[in-house]
N, C-alpha and C positions, 0 to 999 in steps of 0.2 A: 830787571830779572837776573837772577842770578847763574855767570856759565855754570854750564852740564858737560860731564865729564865724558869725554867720549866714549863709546865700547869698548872694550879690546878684549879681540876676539884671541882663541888658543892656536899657537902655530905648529902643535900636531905633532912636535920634536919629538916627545915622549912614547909616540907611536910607533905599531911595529909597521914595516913599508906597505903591506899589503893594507892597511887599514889608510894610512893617509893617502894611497892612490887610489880608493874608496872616496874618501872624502873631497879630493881635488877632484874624481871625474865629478861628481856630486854640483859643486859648484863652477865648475870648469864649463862642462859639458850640458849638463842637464839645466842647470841655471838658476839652481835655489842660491837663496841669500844666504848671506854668513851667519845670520843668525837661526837657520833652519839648519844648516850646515855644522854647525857648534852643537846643536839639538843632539843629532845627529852620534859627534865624538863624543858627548858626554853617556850616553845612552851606552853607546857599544865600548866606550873604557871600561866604566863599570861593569857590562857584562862578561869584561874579558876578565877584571879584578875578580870577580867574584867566579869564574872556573880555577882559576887561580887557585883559588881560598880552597874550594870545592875539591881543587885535586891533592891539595895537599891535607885534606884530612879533617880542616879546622875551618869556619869561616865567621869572621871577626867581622862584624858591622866596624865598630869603631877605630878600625886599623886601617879599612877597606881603602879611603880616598890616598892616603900613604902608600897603596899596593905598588907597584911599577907591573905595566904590560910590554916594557918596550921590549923584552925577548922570546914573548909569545910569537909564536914560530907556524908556519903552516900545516908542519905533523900535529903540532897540539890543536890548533884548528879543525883538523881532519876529523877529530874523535872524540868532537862534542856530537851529543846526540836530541831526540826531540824531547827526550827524559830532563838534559840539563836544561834546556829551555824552558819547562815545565816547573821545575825548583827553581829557577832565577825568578820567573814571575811570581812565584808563590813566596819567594824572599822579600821581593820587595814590597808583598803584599802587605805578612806577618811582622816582619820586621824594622821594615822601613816605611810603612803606613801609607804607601802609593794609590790612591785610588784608580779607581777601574780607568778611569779616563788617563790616568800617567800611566798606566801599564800596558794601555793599549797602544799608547805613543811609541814604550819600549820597545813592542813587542813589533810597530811596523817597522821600525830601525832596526830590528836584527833582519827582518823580512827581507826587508831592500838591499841591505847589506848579504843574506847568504845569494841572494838570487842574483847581485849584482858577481860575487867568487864563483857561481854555477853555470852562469846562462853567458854572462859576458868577458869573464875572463877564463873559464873553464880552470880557475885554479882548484876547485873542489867539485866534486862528482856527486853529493848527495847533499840535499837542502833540510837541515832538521827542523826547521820552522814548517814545511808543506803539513798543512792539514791541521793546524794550532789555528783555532778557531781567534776571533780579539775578545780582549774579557766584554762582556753587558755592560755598556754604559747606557744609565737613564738618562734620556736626551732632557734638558732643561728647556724650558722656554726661555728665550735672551728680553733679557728686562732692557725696555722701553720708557721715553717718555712719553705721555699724553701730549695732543694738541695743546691744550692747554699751559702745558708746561713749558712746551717747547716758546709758544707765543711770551712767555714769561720769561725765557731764558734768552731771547732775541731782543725784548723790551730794557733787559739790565744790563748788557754791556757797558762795563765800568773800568778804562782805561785809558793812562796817557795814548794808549795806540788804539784806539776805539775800533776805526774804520779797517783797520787788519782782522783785529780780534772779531769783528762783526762778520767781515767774512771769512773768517775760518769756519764758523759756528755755520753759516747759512750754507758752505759746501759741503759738511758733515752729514749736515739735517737734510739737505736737497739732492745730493750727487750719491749719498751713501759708499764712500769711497773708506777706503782703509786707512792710519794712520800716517802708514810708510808712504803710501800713495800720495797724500795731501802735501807731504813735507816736500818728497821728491817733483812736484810740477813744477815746472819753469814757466814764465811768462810768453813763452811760441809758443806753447802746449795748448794755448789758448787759442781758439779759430774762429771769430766768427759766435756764433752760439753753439760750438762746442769744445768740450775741455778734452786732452788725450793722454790717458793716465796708463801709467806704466805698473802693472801688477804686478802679484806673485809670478816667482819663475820667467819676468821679463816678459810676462803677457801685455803686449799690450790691446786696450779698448777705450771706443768714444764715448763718452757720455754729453747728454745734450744740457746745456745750460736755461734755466726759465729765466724771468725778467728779471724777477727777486735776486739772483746770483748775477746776473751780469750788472745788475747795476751796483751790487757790495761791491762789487770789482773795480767799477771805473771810478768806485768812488775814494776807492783804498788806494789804486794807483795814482791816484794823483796826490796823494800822501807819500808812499813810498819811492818813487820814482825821483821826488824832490831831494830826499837822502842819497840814494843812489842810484846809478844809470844804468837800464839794463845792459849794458854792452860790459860793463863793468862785474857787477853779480844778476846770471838769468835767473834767482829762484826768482818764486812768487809771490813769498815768503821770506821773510827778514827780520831779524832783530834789527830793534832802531839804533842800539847801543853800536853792536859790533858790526853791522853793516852787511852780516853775511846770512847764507840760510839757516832758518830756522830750524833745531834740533826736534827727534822726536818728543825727547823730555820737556823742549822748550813750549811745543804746542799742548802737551799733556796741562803744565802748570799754568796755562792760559785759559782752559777751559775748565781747569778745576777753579781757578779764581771769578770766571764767567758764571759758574755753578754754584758757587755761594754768594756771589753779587743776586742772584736771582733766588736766593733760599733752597737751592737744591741740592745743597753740598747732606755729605750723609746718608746721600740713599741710594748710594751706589751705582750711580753713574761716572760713565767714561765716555774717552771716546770713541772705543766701540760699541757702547750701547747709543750712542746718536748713531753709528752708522746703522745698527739693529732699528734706529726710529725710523729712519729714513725710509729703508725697507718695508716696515708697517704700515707708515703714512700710504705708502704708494700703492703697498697692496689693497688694504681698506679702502681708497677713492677708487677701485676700478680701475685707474690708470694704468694700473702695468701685471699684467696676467704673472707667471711662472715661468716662462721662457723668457719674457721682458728683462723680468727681475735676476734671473740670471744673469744675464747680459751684462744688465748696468751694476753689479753686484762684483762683477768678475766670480762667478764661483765656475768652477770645472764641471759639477754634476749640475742638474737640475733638483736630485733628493737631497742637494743642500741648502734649497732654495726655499726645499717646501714645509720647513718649519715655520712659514710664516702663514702657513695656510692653516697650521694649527694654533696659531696666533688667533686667528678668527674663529675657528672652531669656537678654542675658550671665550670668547666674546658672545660667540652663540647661546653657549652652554649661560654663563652668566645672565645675560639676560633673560634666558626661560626662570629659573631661578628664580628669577628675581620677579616675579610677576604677583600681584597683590592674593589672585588663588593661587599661589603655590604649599601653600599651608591650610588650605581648605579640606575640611575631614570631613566625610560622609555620615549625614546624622542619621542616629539609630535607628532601623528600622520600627516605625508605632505598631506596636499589637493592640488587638481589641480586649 
């Protein structure tokens, strides 16, 4: 496998102060990742580039990422209003082709960001985001695989590292854990039959292990273990090459190789949609209500949970559908 180039993240130099002490409380404090945190700067650069644009009379898409914000000042701060907020979003609507779901992203980033200058630094007195509705996003249903597919995709595991690759895929599909989640466990995270993963925002939660994951486990460790020693590297996860943890990208291009070993490449699967399977599976057996699946899910609300309840809905709906009267037409009435 070929190395992955690691992130690198923006160090914010280009910002004006009040914005990068924004961004470090952000990650400092509050505990999002650097890549939630980058979300973040690129969202509120561009919104400052473009009052910029906006004050000066003219506003140039194709100039915009060349603008410089680093002299944006707190008086010019002071005297954005809910109006420019309202043209930014419709800029990037017209202009720059942002759908509803990247506008709404925008639009919690300036949110966070005035509330964080109002409420907790008291550097500003009035929030012009208050009362900006998020634009309508159509909620999609998250594409899944079938049982089937899944048993398909467990059966073809095709690699010099088989017994890793096997359980990556079996903690995806069973634990329904995040990417970043999977990559970042170390081998003490492991207890026993349960695993202790470290979420967004540095939540942490247990998840319990069934037979099928503890035994991909003990059967991969005695694989990896023989490379190298956990006192040496604790992931859980190792390339066999370089000895060390496993990159996000590195397990991305594992399962996409996993996914056309098993003919499933092309239909749009990831590895967040095994997490999305995982999720289904569990809810469809009964096993795990909406509170459950919160839980083992790590999500914060429980109305993010409950799209998998309209998972089944559509399963409902289909199968009436589908029923052999469902095209059954009332014959004429006979007259005499």
């Amino acid at each position: 496998m070929a190395n992955s180039k690691p992130t690198i993240y923006s160090d914010y130099s280009d910002s004006p102060e009040f914005l990068k002490e924004f961004l470090y409380y952000m990650q400092t404090i509050k505990g999002l990742s650097p890549r939630t945190v980058e979300a973040y700067y690129l969202d509120l650069t561009l919104f400052l580039k473009y009052i910029l644009q906006k004050r000066s009379g003219s506003i140039n898409n194709e100039m915009l990422n060349d603008q410089s914000v680093k002299s944006f000042d707190l008086n010019a701060l002071s005297t954005i209003s809910q109006s420019d907020i309202l043209d930014f979003l419709y800029f990037t609507m017209n202009i720059r082709a942002n759908s509803a779901a990247s506008r709404a992203r925008k639009l919690s980033s300036l949110r966070g960001f005035f509330k964080y200058m109002v409420q907790k630094t008291h550097q500003l007195e009035i929030n012009p985001c208050e009362n900006i509705e998020l634009p309508q996003n159509k909620k999609r249903l998250p594409k899944y695989l079938t049982l089937e597919q899944c048993m398909e995709l467990l059966s073809n595991i095709d690699s010099k590292f088989a017994s890793r690759d096997y359980c990556i895929v079996m903690l995806f599909l069973n634990c329904g854990m995040r990417l970043s989640e999977l990559v970042g466990i170390d081998i003490k995270d492991i207890r026993g039959d349960t695993l202790r993963i470290i979420g967004k925002g540095n939540k942490e939660r247990t998840v319990y292990l069934n037979s099928g994951c503890l035994t991909a486990i003990d059967d991969y460790l005695k694989e990896r273990n023989a490379i190298i020693s956990p006192a040496i590297e604790p992931a859980l996860f190792i390339s066999a090459t370089r000895k060390t943890r496993l990159t996000t990208r590195g397990v991305q291009q594992i399962i996409e190789k996993a996914l056309k070993s098993a003919g499933l490449d092309g239909m749009g699967f990831s590895t967040h949609k095994l997490r999305h399977t995982a999720a289904t599976l569990m809810h469809r057996s009964g096993g795990a209500d909406m509170l459950a699946l919160k839980e083992i899910l790590g999500h914060e609300h429980v109305s993010t949970t409950e799209i998998y309840t309209h998972l089944s809905d559509e399963a409902l709906m289909k199968a009436a559908k589908s029923s052999p009267l469902s095209s059954f037409k009332k014959p004429a009435k006979k007259t005499d």
